[in-house]
C-alpha positions as CSV (number, residue, x, y, z in Angstrom):
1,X,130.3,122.9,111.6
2,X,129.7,122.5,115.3
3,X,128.8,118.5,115.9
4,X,128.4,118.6,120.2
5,X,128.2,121.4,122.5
6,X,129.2,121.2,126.5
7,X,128.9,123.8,129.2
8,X,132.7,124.9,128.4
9,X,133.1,123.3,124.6
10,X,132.1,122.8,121.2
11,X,133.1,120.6,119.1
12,X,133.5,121.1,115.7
13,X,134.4,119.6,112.2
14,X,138.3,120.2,111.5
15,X,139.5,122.1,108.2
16,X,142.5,122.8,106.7
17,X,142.1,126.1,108.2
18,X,143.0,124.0,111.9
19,X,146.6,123.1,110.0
20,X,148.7,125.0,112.6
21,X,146.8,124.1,115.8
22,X,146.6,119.8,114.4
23,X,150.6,120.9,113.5
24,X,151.2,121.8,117.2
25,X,149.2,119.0,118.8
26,X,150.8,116.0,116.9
27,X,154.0,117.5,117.6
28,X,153.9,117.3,121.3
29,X,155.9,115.4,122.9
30,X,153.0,113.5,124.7
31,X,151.0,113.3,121.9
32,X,154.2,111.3,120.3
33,X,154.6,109.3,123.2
34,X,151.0,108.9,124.2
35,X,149.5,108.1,121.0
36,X,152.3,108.5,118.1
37,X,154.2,110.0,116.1
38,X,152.0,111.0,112.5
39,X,155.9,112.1,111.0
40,X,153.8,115.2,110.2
41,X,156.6,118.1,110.4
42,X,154.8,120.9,107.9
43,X,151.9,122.7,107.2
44,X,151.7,121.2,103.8
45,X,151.9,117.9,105.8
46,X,149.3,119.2,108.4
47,X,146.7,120.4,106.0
48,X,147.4,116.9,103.7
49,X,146.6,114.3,107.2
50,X,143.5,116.3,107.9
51,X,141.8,116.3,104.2
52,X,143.3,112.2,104.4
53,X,141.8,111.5,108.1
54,X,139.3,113.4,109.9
55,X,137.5,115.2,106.6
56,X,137.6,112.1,104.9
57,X,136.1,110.5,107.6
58,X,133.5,112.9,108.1
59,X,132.4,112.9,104.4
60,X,132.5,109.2,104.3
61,X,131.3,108.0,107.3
62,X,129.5,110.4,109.2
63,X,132.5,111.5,112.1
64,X,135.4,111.8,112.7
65,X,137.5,113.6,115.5
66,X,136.3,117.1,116.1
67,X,138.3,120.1,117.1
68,X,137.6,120.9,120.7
69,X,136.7,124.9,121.1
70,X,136.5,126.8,124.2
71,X,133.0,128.9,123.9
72,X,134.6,131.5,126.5
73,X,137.1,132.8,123.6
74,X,137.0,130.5,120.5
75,X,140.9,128.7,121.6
76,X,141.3,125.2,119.7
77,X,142.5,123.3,122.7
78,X,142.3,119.2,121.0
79,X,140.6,117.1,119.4
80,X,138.0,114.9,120.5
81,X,135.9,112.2,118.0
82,X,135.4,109.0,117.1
83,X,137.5,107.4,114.8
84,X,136.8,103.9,112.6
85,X,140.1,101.6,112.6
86,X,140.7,99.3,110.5
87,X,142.5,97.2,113.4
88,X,139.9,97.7,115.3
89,X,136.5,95.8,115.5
90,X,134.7,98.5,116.8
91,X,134.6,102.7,116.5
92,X,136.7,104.7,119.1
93,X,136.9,107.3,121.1
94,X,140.0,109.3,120.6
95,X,141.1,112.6,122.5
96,X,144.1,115.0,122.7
97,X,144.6,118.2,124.2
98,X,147.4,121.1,124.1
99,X,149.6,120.5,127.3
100,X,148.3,123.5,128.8
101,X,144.8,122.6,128.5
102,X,145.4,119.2,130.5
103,X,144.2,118.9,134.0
104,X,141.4,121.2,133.7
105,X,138.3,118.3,132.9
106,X,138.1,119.5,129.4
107,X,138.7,115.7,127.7
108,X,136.4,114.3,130.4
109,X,133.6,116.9,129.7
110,X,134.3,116.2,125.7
111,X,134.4,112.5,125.9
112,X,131.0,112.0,127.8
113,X,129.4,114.5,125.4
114,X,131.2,112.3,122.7
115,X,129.7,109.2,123.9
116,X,126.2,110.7,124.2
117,X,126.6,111.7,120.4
118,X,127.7,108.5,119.7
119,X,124.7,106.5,121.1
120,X,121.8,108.9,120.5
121,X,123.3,110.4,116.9
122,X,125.0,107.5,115.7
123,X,122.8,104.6,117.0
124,X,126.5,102.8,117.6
125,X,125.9,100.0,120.7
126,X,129.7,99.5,121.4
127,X,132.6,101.7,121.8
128,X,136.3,101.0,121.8
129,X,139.1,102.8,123.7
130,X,142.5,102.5,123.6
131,X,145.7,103.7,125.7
132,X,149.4,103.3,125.9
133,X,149.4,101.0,129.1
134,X,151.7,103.7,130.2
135,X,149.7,106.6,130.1
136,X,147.7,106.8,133.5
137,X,145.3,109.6,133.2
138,X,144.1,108.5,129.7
139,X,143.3,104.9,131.7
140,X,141.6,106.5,134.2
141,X,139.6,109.0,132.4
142,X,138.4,105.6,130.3
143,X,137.3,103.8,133.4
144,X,135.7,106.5,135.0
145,X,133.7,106.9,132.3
146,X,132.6,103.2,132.2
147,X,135.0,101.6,130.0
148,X,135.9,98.1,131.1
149,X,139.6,96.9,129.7
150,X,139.3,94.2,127.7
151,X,143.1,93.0,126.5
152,X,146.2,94.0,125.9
153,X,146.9,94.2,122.6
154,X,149.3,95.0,119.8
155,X,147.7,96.4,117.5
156,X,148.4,96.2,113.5
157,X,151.2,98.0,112.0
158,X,152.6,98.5,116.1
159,X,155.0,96.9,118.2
160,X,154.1,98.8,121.9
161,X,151.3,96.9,124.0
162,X,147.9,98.6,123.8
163,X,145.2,98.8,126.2
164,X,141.7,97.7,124.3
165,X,138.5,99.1,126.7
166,X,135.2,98.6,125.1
167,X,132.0,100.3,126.5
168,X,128.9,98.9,126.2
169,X,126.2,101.5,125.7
């Protein structure tokens, strides 16, 4: 089911059907070093995270991350959402792409679309963002959308510092 639409995108609800692409993504290496490693090696595996995480999310709680689709030919390229942590006060933004799809403004244009869903959809008044301190354009593609950074943190379960933005809507 398609959640947002861009000039370039939709987003859409992930199934299991997604299982190679979400295999591919979380496999990257800057996905691992970016965001983590999920230990998701499989298809089994692949199909399993997404029924845990993003479809359980969407049934439960109304979103989840989406699958980012290129309306020109259909190509999954990331994932783009909003995601509910339990270490973290408040709902986040999350994004990913395909290595090949980086550069090109695609996680800018899905972010702002995401953050206009979240506030006009969702009713939610305050967003949260986190990065790897490491990861430059993840930081800047926060702040120029408006994110402030808030702390530093480590979060639950981690042991690397975390930057924590929050955007105030």
């Amino acid at each position: 089911m398609i959640i947002i639409t861009t000039e370039r995108l939709s987003l859409r609800t992930i199934t299991t059907d997604d299982a190679a692409f979400y295999l591919t993504l979380v496999n990257d290496p800057a996905f691992i070093t970016n965001i983590r490693d999920k230990g998701i090696r499989t298809l089994e595996e692949a199909r399993t995270d997404i029924i845990n995480g993003p479809m359980a999310n969407q049934e439960k709680i109304g979103f989840s991350l989406y699958v980012m689709e290129r309306k020109e030919d259909g190509q999954a390229i990331g994932l783009c959402g909003l995601v509910k942590r339990e270490t973290l006060k408040n709902v986040d933004i999350g994004y990913a792409l395909l290595p090949q799809f980086t550069g090109q403004g695609y996680a800018r244009e899905a972010a702002r679309a995401t953050l206009d869903y979240a506030h006009t959809h969702l009713r939610i008044s305050k967003l949260a963002g986190i990065t790897s301190p490491d990861n430059g354009p993840s930081n800047q593609l926060l702040q120029d959308l408006g994110f402030q950074l808030e702390a530093v943190v480590v979060l639950a379960g981690e042991s690397r510092d975390t930057n924590l933005y929050g955007y105030e809507f």
